[in-house]
N, C-alpha and C positions, 0 to 999 in steps of 0.2 A: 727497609720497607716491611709495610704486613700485608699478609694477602687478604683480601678482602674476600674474593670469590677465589679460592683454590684452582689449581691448572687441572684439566681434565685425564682421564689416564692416557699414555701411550696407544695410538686404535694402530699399531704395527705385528709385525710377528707372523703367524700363522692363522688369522682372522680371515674369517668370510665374511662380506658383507649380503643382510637381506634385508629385503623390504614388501613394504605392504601400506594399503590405505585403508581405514576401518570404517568402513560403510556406515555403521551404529553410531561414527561421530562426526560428520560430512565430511567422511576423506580425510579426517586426519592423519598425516603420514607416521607411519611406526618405523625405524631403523635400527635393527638388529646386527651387532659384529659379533660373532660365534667363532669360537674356535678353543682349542686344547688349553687348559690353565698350563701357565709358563711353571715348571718344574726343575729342580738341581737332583742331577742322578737318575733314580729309576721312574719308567714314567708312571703319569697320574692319571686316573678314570676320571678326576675334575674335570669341568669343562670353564670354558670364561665367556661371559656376557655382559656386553654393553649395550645398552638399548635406550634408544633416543626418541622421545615423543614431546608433543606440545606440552607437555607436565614435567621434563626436565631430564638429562643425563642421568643413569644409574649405573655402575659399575660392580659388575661381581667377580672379581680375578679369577676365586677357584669354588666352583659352588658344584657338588655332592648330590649327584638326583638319586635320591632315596624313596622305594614307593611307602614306605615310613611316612615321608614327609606330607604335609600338609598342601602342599605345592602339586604333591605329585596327583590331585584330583582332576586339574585340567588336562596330565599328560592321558588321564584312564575318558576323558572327554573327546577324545582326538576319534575319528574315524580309525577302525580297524585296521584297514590298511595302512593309515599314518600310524598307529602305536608302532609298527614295527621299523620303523626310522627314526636310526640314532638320532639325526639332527635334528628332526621333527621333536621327537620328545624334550630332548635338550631347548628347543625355542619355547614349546609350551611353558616349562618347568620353569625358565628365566621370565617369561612373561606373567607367569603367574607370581610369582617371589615380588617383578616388578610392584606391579599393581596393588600388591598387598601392604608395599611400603609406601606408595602417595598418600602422604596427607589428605585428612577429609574431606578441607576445607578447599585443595588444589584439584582434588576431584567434582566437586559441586563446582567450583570455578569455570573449569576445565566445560563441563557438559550445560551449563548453565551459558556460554558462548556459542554452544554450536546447535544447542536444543532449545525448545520453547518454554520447556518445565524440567523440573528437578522430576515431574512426577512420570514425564515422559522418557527421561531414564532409567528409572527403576521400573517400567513397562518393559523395555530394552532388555534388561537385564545384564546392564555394564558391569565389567570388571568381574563377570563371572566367569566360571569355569567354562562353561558354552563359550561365552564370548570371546577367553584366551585360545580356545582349541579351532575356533574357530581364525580368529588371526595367526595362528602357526599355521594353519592348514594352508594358507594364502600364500606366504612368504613368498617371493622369487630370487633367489641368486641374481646379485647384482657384478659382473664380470672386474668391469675396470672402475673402481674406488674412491680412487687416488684424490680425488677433488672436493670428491663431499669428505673424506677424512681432512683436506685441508682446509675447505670451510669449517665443520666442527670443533677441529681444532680452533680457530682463529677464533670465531662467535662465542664460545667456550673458555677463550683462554683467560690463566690464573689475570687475575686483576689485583692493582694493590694502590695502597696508599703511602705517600712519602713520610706525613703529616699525621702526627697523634695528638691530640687535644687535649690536655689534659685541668682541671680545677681543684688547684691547691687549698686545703683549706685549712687555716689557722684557728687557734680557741681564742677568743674576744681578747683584746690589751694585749697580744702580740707584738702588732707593730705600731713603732715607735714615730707616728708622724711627724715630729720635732727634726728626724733627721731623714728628711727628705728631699734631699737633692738640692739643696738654696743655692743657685750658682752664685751667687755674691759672697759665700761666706766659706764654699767647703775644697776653693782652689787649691789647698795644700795637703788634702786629705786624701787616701789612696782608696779605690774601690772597696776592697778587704773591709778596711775602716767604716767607711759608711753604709757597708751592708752589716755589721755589726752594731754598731748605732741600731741600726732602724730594726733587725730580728734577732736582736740578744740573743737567747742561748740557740733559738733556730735558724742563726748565721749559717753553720757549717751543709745543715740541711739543704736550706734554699740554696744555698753555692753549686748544689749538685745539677739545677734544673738551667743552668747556663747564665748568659749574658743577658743584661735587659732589654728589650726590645721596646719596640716601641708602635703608638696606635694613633691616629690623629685625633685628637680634640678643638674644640672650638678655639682653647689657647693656645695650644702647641699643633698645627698642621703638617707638619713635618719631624722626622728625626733630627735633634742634635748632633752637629756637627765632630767629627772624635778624629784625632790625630792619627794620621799611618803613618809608619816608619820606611813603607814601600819608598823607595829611591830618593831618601835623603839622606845627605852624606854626615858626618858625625859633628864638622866643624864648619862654620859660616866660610866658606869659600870667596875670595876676593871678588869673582865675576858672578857670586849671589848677590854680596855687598853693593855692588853697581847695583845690579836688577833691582835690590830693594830700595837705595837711594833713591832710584829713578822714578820706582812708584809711587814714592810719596810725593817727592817734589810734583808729577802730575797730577796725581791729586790734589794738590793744593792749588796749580794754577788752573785747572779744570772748575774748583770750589770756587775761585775766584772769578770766572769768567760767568759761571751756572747764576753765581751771588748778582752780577751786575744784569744779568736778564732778566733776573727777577724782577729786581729794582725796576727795570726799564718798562715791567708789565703793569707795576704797581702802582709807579711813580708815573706814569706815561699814557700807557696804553689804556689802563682801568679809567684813568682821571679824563682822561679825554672822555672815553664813550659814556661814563655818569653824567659827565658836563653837557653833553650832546640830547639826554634825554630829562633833565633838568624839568620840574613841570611847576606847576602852578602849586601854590603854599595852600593853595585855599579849596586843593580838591585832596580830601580827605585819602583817596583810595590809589594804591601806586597802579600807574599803567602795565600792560605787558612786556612792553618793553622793558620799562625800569625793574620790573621783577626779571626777567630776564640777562640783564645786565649785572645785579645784581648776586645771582645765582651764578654766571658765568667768572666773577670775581669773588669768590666768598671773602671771610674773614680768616680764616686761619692759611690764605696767602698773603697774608700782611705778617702774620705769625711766622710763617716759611722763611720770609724775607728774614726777619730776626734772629731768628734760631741759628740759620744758618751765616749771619753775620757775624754772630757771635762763633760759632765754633771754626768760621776761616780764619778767624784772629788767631783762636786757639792753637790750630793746626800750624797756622804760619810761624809761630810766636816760637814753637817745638825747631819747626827747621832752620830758625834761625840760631837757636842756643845748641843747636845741636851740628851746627855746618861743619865748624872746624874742628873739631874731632874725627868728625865720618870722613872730611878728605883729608886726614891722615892717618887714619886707618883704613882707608880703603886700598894703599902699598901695598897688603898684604893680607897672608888666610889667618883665621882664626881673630884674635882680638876678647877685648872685653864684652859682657852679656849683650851691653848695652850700647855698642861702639858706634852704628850708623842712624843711632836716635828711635829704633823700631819698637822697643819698649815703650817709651815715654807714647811715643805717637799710639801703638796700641792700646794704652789704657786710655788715650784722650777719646778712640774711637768708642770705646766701650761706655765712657763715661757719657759722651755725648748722643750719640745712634736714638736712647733711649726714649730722650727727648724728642723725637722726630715723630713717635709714633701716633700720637691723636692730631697733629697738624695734617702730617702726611696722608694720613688713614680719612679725617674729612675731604682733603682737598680729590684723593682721588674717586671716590666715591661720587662729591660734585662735580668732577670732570668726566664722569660716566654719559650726562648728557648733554656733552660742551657741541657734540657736533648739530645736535639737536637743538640746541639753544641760540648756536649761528644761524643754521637755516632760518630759527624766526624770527631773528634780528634783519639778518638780509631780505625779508620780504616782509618787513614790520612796514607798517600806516603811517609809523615815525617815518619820513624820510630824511629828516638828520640824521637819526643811526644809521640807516642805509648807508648815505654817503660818507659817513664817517668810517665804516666798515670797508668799503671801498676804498678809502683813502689810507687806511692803517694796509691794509692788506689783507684777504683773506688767509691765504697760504701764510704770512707771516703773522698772524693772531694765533695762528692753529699751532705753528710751532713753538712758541712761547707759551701756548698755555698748557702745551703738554711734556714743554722742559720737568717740572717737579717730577711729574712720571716716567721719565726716564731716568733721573738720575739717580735713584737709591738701587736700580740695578750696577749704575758704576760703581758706586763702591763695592758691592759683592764681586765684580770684577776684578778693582783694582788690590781688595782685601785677597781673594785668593791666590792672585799674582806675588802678592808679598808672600803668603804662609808656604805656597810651596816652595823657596828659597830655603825659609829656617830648617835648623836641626826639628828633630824629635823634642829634645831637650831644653828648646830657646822658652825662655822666660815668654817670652811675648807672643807663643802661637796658640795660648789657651783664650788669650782675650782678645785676640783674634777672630777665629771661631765663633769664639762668645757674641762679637761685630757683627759678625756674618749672619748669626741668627737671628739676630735680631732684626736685620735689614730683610731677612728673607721672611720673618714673623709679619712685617711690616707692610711688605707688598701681597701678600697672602688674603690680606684686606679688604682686595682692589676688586669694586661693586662690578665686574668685570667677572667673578667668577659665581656659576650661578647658583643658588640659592637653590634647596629642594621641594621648596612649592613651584619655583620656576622651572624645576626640572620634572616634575610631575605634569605641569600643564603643556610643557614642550613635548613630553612621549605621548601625550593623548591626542596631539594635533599630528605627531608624524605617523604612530601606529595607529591603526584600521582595530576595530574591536576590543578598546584597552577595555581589561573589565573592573566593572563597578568597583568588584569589593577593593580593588588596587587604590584607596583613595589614598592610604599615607606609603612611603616607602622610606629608610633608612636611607644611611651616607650612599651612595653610588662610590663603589671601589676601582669596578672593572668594566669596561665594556672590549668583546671580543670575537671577530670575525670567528663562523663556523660552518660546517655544512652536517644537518644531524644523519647519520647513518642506518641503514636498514639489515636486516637479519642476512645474511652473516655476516655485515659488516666490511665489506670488501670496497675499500675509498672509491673504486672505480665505475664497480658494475651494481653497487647498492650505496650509492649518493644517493643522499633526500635533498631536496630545495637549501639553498644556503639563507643563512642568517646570522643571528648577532645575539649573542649572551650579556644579559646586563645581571651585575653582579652588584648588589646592595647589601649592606648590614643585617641585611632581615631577612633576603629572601634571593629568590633565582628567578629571572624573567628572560626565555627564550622568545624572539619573534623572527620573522622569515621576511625574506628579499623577495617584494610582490615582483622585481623587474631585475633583469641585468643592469640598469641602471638606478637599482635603488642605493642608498646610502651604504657606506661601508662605517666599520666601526670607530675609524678614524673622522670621520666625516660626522658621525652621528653625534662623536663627544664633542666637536665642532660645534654642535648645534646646540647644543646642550649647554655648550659653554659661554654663548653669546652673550654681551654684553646688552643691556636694555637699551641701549642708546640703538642700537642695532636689529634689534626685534621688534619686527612690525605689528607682531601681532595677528599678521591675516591668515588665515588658512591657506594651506596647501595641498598637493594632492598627496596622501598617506604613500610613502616608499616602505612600508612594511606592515607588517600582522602580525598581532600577536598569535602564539600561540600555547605557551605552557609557563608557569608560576609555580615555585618549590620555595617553599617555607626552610630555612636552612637547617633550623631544626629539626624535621622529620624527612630528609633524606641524608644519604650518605654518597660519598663521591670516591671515584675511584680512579685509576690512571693504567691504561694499554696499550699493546700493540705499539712496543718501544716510546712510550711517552707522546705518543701522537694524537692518542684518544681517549677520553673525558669518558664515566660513566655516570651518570645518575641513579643511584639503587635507592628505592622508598623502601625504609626502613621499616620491617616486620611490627608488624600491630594486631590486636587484637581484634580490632574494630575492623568489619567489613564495610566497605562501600560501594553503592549500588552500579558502578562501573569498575571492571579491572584497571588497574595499575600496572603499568607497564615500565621497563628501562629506558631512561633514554641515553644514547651514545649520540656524544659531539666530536666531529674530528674539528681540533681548533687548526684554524687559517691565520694567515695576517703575520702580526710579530711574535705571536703566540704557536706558531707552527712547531711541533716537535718540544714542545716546553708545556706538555700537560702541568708537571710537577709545580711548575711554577704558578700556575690556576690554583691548583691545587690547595699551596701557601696561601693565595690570597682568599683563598674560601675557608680555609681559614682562622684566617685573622677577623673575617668579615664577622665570622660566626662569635668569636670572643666579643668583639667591639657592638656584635647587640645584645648582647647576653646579658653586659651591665649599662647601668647607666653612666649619661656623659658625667657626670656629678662625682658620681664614684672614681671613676676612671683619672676625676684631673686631682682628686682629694690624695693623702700622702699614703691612705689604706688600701691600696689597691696598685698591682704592678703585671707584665707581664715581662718570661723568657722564654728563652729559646736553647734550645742544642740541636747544632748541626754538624752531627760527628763529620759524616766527608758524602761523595758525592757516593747515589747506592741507598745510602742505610737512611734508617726511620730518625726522623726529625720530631721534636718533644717543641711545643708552643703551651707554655703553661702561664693560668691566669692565677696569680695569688693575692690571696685575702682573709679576712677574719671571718668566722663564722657570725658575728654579728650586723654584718655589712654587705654580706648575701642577699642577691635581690631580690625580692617577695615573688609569689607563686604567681608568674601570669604575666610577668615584666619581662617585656624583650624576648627573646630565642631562650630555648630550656637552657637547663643544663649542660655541662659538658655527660658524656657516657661514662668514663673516667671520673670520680672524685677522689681524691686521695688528702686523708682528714688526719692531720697531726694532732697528737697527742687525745683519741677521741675519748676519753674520761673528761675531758675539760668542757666538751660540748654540749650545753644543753636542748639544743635543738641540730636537727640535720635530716637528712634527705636519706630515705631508708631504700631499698635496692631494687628494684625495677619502678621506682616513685619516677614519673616526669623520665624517661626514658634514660635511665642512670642503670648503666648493664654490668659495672665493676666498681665495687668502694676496696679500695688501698686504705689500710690504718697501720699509722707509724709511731713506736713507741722507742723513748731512745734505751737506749741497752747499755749505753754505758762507756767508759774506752773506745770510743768513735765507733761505735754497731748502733744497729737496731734492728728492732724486732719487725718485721713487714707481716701484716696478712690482708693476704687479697681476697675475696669472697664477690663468686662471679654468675650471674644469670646464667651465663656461656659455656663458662669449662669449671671444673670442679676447684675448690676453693686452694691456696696454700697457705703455708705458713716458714717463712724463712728466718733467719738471724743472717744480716748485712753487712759487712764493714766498708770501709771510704771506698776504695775499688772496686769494688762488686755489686755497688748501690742502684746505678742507672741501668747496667745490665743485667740485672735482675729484676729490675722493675719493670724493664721491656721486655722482657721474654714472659713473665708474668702477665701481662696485660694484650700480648697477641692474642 
């Protein structure tokens, strides 16, 4: 992990606590813990002070009051009688050292909130010598502690992040998009190999930044399916051999059964209600009915019927040439690759699946509003259809026409059933897999999931106040129960109103629960995911309000208070704006409870995936990984690419803060060091015999320069980049 906000010092030991309200800022509270600097051996005339005000923590372990010093002007400000008190002087001394280290811009902040004018402060005469000698003079000994040292602590405590972001950057003709993943072509090819292929001599490099991960795009909505070795045993086992005989054989008589309902819809059911609504040759324009009929039967359920006639042949044609073998090798463990016919059957799946998807892919999208379509058939002006709809049966039309949509989940069923039987090593669990994803590419399709103009018009009808400027939003990642937190943060006795985080590509949208009965975040995706056949379209009454919007790029996220609570820190700028900015703290609820970290990952990945575009993203120039040493330590999500392929200035979320630019003599253009919010550039040059030469040059900490070999690579890039 790295810390984000650092832990506060130890307020233990020998420490008084005082305190005071500063009239000059309407009661802004000041907390002072005074007591001896912690020393080994003889003692010390140091003293130590912590002092906590609306402008932030400041710790001084062992600080020297010297009438030398600069400082020592408010203790000579003190009423007479207070110069002569050790500890009076000591609070002056620390208050004054205070205030002389606030930022300008945290002091104009600061009095600019509780005053009318910046000019009615410096009437005041804040932060002066008067005005420190004057709040030491106040101070009161505070007896028992113990509570506000444990709030401070807690509202204070170190905060960190699991997740570091990193953007790889290549020089132009890098990578080799010819070897980009062809699953048809690279099944005999080991990883090593094809990440070789594709970043010739920067193989060994990018090997270091982990495994590839993966982002959803329009064509790929999910990760590829990959083989575990978790609890499979080395040899096809006799009572695997059953299980997988048996899955096929179901399969086929299930294909078989699926096949003749089709038929039955097609050849039957369709032809009746056409025939039912049959009209006049000589009226040019079709009724609503007949469009409706028509819409309720498309065309590529004729094509359905085919396809899949065609590949029960197939399928059957396999367990027939393959019977007597598998029952007699089913006697016994082990056998040949291909002994219960699971190969052959495998690549028939693979070869066939393929074909399924633009039938499949129309018919469900037209079956999005088949329930919609009965209804106006059932109260159509046709009363032939009527009765004919009666007569077929309602419940029995509804279930035949929603056979095709169920059954490409049974093979992702019956396909896993098989794969978890084979070895690791079976010829046939790669085109397996291969089946699998494809079925699950397929239903992914289904006009059923909702679209994000659909989900833009669905949050402005449930939230109270969406505003204006929200008119586009990115993919929706995450939505997740929360209740935001108030100073110091204590789940119990500084709850704020609960609500729900939506996590998008682009940005951060907090809204709040107008009701104990408003929607929870399961409920909300619920809504959001509704089908249009099921969306009425009517308003309702808002179960939530918005209330905060975070660009992903211009804040930063943090995880505390053992992984239970979310922070939001806007990221240091230059630029002032006519309202403060504030943290905000989420404590996540739900299935999210106690799993900040895992927010965390997905904020971001969220952050990469709008960083570039989808174009990029699915092209072979562009990849991301990951390392995830063990559970505890910092995790690396890195996006790689060419410099020439880099998204223009303005497109999507900035930069990463991290870029790390190989070989940068090659580069003719790049992003120079606090450009677009970029706080460290990494340059790596290779050195030779598996080294390189690393220099980091950092906004943050002072610049290095190391020489790296294979082992040393990653942990010296993270220690560098804290």
């Amino acid at each position: 992990m790295v810390a984000v906000i650092p832990p506060p010092p130890a307020l233990n030991g020998e420490l008084t606590l005082f305190h005071t309200t500063d009239p000059l800022l309407q009661n802004s509270p000041v907390v002072v813990f005074y007591g001896p600097a912690a020393s080994v051996g003889a003692p010390s005339s140091r003293i130590q002070v912590h002092i906590f005000t609306p402008a932030g923590l400041e710790s001084y372990p062992r600080l020297a009051i010297s009438p030398n010093s600069p400082y020592y002007a408010a203790v000579n400000a003190l009423p007479r009688e207070e110069q002569a008190d050790e500890v009076c002087r000591g609070l002056a001394f620390g208050l004054s050292k205070y205030f002389a280290d606030i930022p300008k811009l945290v002091k104009e902040t600061w009095t600019t909130q509780v005053l009318s004018s910046k000019k009615a402060a410096s009437a005041f005469g804040l932060f002066g010598d008067a005005h420190i000698a004057v709040l030491a003079s106040r101070m009161t000994r505070i007896e028992s502690a113990e509570h506000i040292i444990e709030d401070i602590q807690r509202a204070l405590g170190e905060q960190c992040t699991s997740w570091l972001d990193l953007d790889i950057v290549l020089p132009p003709g890098s990578i080799q998009q010819t070897a980009a993943s062809d699953s048809n072509t690279e099944d005999d090819v080991t990883e090593d190999e094809l990440l070789e292929r594709r970043y010739k001599q920067h193989a060994p490099l990018i090997k270091h930044f982990g495994e590839p991960a993966f982002i959803p795009t329009s064509k790929m909505k999910r990760a590829p399916s990959r083989v575990t070795a978790i609890g499979r045993s080395r040899i096809l086992m006799r009572n695997q051999k059953e299980v997988v005989r048996k899955e096929m054989c179901e399969l086929v008589d299930t294909e078989e059964s699926y096949v003749g309902k089709v038929a039955q819809l097609v050849h039957q059911v369709a032809l009746e209600l056409r025939q039912s609504v049959e009209r006049d040759a000589a009226i040019p324009v079709a009724t609503p009915s007949e469009r409706a009929v028509n819409e309720l039967f498309p065309q590529c359920l004729e094509d359905i019927l085919e396809l899949n006639s065609n590949f029960l042949t197939a399928v059957k044609a396999i367990l027939d040439q393959t019977e007597e073998a598998a029952i007699k090798d089913l006697q016994s463990d082990g056998g040949s690759a291909d002994s219960t016919g699971v190969l052959q059957f495998s690549k028939c799946l693979h070869e066939w699946l393929p074909k399924f998807a633009k039938s499949y892919a129309e018919y469900m999208q037209a079956h999005s509003r088949a329930s919609i379509l009965l209804k106006q058939l059932k109260t159509s002006a046709d009363s032939t259809v009527a009765e004919k709809i009666r007569e077929i049966g309602e419940k029995r039309l509804s279930s035949l026409l929603i056979e095709p949509v169920q059954r490409l989940p049974r093979y992702t069923l019956y396909i896993d059933t098989i794969a978890r039987q084979l070895p690791v090593a079976h010829p046939a669990l790669k085109s397996l897999l291969k089946a699998r994803d494809i079925v699950s590419e397929i239903c992914s399709q289904d006009a059923s999931g909702a679209e994000q103009a659909n989900i833009l018009d669905r949050l402005k009808r449930l939230v109270q106040s969406w505003p204006a400027q929200l008119q586009s939003l990115g993919r929706l990642v995450s939505v997740v129960d929360m209740a935001e937190l108030d100073p110091p943060y204590e789940p119990t006795e500084f709850r704020g109103p609960s609500g729900i985080l939506l996590l998008f590509s682009d940005c951060l949208v907090a809204v709040e629960k107008c009701s104990a009965n408003s929607l929870s975040a399961r409920a909300l995706i619920a809504e959001l995911d509704k089908s249009v056949s099921v969306d009425t379209g009517r308003p309702r009454t808002p179960d939530l309000r918005f209330t905060d919007a975070f660009r992903l790029d211009e804040v930063l996220a943090a995880e505390f208070m053992d992984n239970l609570v979310v922070s939001i820190l806007p990221k240091s700028s230059e630029k002032t704006t006519p309202e403060p900015v504030y943290d905000r703290v989420y404590l996540l609820e739900g299935v999210y409870a106690g799993k900040a970290s895992r927010f965390l990952e997905e904020m971001t990945k969220a952050k990469v995936e709008g960083r570039f575009t989808e174009a990029l993203r699915e092209s072979g120039a562009w990849e991301v990984r990951s390392i995830q040493p063990a559970v505890g330590e910092l995790n690396l999500f890195s996006s790689i690419f060419e410099r020439s392929k880099e998204q223009p200035k303005g497109a999507g979320n900035g930069p990463a803060p991290i870029q790390v630019v190989i070989e940068p003599t090659r580069h003719t253009t790049g992003i120079r060091l606090g450009e677009r919010g970029v706080d460290t550039i990494v340059s790596i040059k290779d050195a030779g015999s598996g080294q390189w030469h690393l220099s980091v040059d950092s906004s943050i900490v002072a610049g290095t320069r190391d020489k790296v070999g294979q082992d040393d690579f990653i942990p010296v890039l993270l220690k560098r980049c804290e």
